[in-house]
Every structure is written in C-alpha cells, then in structure tokens.
C-alpha positions in Angstrom: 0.0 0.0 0.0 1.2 3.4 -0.6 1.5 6.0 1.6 -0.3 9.4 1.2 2.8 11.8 -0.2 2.8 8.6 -3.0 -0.8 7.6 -3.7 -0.9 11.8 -5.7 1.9 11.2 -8.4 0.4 7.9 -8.9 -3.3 9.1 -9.5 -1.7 12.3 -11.2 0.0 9.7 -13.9 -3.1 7.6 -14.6 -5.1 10.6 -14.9 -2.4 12.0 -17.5 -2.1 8.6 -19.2 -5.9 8.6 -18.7 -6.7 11.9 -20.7 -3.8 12.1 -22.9 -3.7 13.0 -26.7 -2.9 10.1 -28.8 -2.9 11.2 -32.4 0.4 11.4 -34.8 3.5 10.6 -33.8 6.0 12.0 -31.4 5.0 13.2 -27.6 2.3 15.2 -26.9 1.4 14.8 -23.0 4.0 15.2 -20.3 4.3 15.0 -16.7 3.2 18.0 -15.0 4.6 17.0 -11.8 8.2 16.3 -11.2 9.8 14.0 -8.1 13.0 14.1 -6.6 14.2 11.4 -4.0 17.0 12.6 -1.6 17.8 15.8 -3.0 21.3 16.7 -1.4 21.7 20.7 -0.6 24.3 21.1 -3.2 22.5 19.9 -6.1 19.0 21.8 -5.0 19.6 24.6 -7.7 20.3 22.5 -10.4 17.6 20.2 -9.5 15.1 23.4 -9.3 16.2 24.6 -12.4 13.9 25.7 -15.3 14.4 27.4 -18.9 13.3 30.7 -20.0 9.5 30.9 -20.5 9.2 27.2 -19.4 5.4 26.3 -18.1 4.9 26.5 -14.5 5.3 22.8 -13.5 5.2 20.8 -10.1 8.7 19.7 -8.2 7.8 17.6 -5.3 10.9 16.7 -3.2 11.3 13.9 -1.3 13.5 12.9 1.9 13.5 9.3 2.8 10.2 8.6 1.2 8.3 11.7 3.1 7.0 14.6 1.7 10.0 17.4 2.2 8.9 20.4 -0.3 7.2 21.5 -3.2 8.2 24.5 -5.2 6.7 25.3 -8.6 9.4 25.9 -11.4 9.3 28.0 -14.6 10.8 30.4 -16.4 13.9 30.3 -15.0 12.2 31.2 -11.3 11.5 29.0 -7.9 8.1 29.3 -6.5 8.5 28.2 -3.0 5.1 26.8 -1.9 4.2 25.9 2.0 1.8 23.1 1.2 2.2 20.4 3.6 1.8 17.5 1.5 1.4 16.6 -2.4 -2.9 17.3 -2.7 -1.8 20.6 -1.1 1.0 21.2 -4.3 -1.7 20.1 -6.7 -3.8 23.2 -5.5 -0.9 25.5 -5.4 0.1 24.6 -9.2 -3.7 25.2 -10.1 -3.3 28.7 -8.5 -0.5 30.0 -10.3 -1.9 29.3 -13.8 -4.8 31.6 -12.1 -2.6 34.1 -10.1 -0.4 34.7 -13.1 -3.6 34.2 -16.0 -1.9 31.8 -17.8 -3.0 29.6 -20.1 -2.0 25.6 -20.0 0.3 24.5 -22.5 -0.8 21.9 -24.9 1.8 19.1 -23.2 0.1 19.7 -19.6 -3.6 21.0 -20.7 -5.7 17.5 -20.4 -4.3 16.5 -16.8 -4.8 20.2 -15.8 -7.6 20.6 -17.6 -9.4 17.5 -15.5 -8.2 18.7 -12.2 -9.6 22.4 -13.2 -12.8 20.6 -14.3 -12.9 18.1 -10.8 -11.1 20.5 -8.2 -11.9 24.0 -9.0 -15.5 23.2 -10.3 -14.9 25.1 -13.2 -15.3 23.6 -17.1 -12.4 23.5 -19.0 -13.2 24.9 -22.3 -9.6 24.2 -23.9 -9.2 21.3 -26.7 -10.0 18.2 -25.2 -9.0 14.9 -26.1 -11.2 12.1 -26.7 -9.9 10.5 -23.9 -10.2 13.4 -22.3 -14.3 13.5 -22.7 -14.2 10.1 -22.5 -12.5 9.7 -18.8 -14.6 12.9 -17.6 -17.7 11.6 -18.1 -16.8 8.7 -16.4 -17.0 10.9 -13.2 
C-alpha cells in the first residue's frame, strides 16, 4: 500500500495517461509533476532549475520517502510553496496558472484541464481529447 505523499503522483500519472492526446507521432502529454528522492543541498539549484518561459510545473521533493517540499518551477524562477503534503501542491500549481492568467500548455492541458474541471469546479473549455471526454464523463 502506498503512503499518502505517493498515492498523488500515482493518480496524477493515470489521470495523464488517462486523458492524454494520442494522435500522430511524437509526444504530446508530459508529466506535469516532477519527483525528486533525496535531494542533497548542493545539487537543490540545479535540481530546481527551469528554462526561459518554461510552463509552470510541479517539483515535489522527497526525503526518505516523506514529503519534504514542493516548489513550482518555470521560467527560469522557484516558487517556493508551503503546502504540507502533495494534494496541497496540486492546488498551489492550479493557482499559479490563475494568479499569473496563464493559459495551459498543450503538453500539460488535459491533466490540468481535468483537475480544473474536478477541483476547482470550473469547465475546462480548452481542446479536449477524446480521452479526455471520455474519462470525464466517467465521473
């Protein structure tokens, strides 16, 4: 059995794989969340790193198989968030596409697009996937 800090990426990777685009070739979901086991304190930065006007995604670190941190990277910054556990993350992520009106990128817009839809309460009116409308009205 998992434990709680797990049991998130776990759903958060089934619900990607769940409402992911499928058509052509080449990748067109990735992982909006991010883990890092055991993180020592000299390789934080480059672990926290990000490019220039990359998406806001999720870094969850881990110590010894607890929750540690969660900080939101992008653009070359470090959102430092004080959730207490991954669920807590999740929410945070959702609020800085709100906070800073952005829009989801294509790669991370289905598995956001579902939690906007489940969390928030609020349809998501982006491009959906068949997947997508077929996994949402499963709920």
């Amino acid at each position: 059995m998992l434990q709680g800090d797990l049991r998130i990426p776990a759903i958060l990777a089934y619900i990607e794989k769940s409402t992911a685009f499928v058509r052509g070739k080449g990748k067109k979901t990735l992982p909006v969340l991010d883990i890092c086991y055991d993180v020592a304190e000299e390789d934080f930065v480059s672990t926290t790193s990000s490019h220039l006007q990359e998406s806001p995604k999720l870094l969850i670190l881990m110590n010894n198989n607890t929750f540690e941190m969660a900080v939101i990277k992008c653009d070359e910054r470090v959102i430092f968030t004080q959730a207490a556990d991954a669920a807590q993350a999740l929410i945070v992520l959702l609020a800085a596409y709100y906070c800073f009106q952005l829009t989801y990128p294509r790669c991370y817009s289905q598995c956001m697009g579902f939690m906007q839809q489940c969390i928030v309460g609020e349809p998501f009116v982006g491009d959906k996937s068949t997947n997508f409308k077929h996994f949402i009205s499963l709920m």
